[in-house]
N, C-alpha and C positions, 0 to 999 in steps of 0.2 A: 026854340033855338037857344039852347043852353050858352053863356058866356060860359068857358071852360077856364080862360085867363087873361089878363088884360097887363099891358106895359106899354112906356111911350108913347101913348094916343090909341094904342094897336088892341082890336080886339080876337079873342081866336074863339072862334065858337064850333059849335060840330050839331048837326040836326037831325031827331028821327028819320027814321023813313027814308033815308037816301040810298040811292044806289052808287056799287061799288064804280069807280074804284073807291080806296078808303080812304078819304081826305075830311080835311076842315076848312073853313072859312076865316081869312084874315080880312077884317077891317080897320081903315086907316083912312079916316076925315070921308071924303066921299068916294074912296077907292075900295075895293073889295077883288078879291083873288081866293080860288080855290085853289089848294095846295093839296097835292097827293101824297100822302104823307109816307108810302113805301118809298118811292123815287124825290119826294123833296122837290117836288118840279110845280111850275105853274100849269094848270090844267084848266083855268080859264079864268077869267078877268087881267087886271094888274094892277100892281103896287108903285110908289115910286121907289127908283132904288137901293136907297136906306133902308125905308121900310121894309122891304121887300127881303134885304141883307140879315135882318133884326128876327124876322118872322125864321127866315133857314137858320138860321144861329140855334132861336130858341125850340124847332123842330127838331133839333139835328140831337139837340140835349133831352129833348123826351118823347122820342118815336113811343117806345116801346108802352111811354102812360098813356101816347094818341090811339093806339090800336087797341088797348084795352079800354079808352072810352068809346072808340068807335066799336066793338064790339060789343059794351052797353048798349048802346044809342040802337041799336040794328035790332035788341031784344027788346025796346021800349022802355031804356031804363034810364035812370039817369048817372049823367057822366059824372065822375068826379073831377073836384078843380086840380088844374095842373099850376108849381110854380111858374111866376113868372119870370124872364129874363133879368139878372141881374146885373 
C-alpha cells in the first residue's frame, strides 16, 4: 500500500490489485475514505469535513498524476509520489 503523499495528518495512498472504479485511499487519524478519483466523490468510508475538503482540493489539482499512478498500480508497478497540498 504505496503512501503516494502525505499533508496535514492526511495520508493518500493507492494499492495493487484493486478493482475499478479508480480511486485511492485517504487517511486521517482513525478515519479512512475511498475517493473515486474520476468523479471526486466518497465511494466508501468518511472523513471529517475539513479533512474531507483538503483531500478534494488536493484531488482536484492532480487527477491526471492519480490515474497515471493508478494505472501503475493495476500493472504491478509502482506509483510515483504526488506533491502535496500546499
Amino acid at each position: 500500500m504505496p503512501t503516494i503523499s502525505a499533508f496535514y495528518g492526511i495520508l493518500i495512498q493507492i494499492f495493487w490489485r484493486e478493482h475499478g472504479p479508480a480511486h485511492f485511499h485517504a487517511l486521517y487519524a482513525e478515519h479512512e475514505a475511498l475517493i473515486d478519483i474520476r468523479a471526486l466523490a466518497v465511494i466508501e468510508g468518511s472523513l471529517p469535513r475539513r479533512g474531507l475538503a483538503l483531500v478534494l482540493e488536493w484531488a482536484s489539482e492532480h487527477r491526471a498524476e492519480l490515474m497515471e499512478d493508478w494505472d501503475l498500480c493495476t500493472r504491478m508497478q509502482t506509483p510515483k509520489k504526488i506533491a502535496p497540498l500546499s
